[in-house]
C-alpha positions in Angstrom: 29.4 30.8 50.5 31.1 32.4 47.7 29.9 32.5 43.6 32.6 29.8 42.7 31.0 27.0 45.3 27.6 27.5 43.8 25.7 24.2 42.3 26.8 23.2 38.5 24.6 24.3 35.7 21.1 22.6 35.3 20.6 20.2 32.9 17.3 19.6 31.2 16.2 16.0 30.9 14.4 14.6 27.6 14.0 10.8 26.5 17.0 10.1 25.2 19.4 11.4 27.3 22.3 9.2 28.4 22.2 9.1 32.2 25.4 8.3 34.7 26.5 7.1 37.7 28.6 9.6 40.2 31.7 7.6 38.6 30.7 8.4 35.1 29.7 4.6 34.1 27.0 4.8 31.9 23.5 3.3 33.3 21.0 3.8 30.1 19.0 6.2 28.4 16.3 7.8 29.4 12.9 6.8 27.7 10.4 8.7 29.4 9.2 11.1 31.8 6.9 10.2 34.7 5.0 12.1 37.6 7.9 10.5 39.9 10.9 11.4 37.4 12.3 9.9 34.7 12.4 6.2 33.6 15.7 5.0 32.1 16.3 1.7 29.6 19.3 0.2 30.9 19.1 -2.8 28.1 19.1 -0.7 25.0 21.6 -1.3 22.8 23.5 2.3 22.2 25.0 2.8 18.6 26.5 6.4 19.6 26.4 9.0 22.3 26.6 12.5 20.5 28.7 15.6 21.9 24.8 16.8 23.7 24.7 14.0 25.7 21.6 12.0 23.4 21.8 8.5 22.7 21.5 6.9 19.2 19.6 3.6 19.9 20.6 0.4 17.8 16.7 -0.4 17.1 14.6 1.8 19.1 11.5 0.1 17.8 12.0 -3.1 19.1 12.4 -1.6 22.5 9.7 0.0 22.3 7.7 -2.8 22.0 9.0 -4.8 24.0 8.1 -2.3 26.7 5.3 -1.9 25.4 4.2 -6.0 25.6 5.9 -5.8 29.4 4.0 -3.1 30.2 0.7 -5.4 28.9 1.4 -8.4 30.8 2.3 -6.6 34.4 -1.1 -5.0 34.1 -2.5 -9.1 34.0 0.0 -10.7 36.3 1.4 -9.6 39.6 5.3 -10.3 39.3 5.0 -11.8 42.8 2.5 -14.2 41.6 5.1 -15.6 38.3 6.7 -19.0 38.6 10.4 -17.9 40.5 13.4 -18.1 38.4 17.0 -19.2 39.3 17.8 -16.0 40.9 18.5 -16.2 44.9 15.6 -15.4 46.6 13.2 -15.6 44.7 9.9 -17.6 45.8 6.0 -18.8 45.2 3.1 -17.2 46.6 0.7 -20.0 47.6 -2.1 -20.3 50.2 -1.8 -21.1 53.5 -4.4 -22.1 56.1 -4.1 -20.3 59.8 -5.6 -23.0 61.3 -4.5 -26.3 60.0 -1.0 -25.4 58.3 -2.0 -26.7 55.1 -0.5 -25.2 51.8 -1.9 -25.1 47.9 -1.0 -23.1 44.8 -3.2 -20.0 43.4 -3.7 -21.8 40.2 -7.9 -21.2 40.7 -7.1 -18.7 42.9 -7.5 -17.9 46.8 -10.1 -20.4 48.1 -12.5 -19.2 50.5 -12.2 -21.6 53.1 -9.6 -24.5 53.7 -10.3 -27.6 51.6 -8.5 -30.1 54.6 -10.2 -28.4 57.8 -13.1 -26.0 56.1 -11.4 -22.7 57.8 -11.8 -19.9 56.4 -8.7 -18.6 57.7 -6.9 -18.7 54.7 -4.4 -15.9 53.4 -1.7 -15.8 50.4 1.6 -16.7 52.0 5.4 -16.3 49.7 7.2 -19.8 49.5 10.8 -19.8 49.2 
């Protein structure tokens, strides 16, 4: 290999930071560093992009906490576990007996055993 097919300069990454696809589309800004990489907003509203490559935000605080308040309730609620939207795909996770077939919602939770048959072969089961 020669010096002129040697890999482009490094980059450092900081919150803030727009970040781009291989085509040069924008995706979002970056908002924070994690043990895994680097998370990046990809619904903030961008005032400007300066000549470094940062990102002016159109109300950074907002975002903030609405990250902040999503962060909150996915500690509570398992996404699987939320009422399905329109979206394709998307489904229920109910209970479901082994034995007898019979279905119920997780509104009190799993039961321990089967209220039609008394089973206790019961396991949480995604509903389309």
């Amino acid at each position: 290999m020669s010096e002129d097919s040697t890999s482009e300069a490094s980059t450092s990454i900081e919150a803030g930071l727009m970040v781009y696809d291989l085509d040069g589309s924008e995706l979002g800004v970056i908002t924070g560093m994690t043990n895994r990489g680097f998370e990046v907003s990809m619904q903030a509203e961008i005032e400007d992009v300066d000549e470094d490559g940062y990102a002016t935000l159109a109300s950074p605080a907002e975002e903030r906490e609405q990250a902040v308040t999503t962060n909150e309730e996915s500690l509570h609620k398992s996404e699987q576990e939320n009422n399905p939207g329109g979206e394709f795909g998307e489904g229920y996770i109910m209970w479901r007996c082994e034995n007898c077939g019979e279905m119920g919602d997780l509104d009190d939770g799993l039961p321990t055993e089967c209220p039609a048959c008394g089973s206790d072969a019961v396991h949480k089961q995604r509903e389309d």
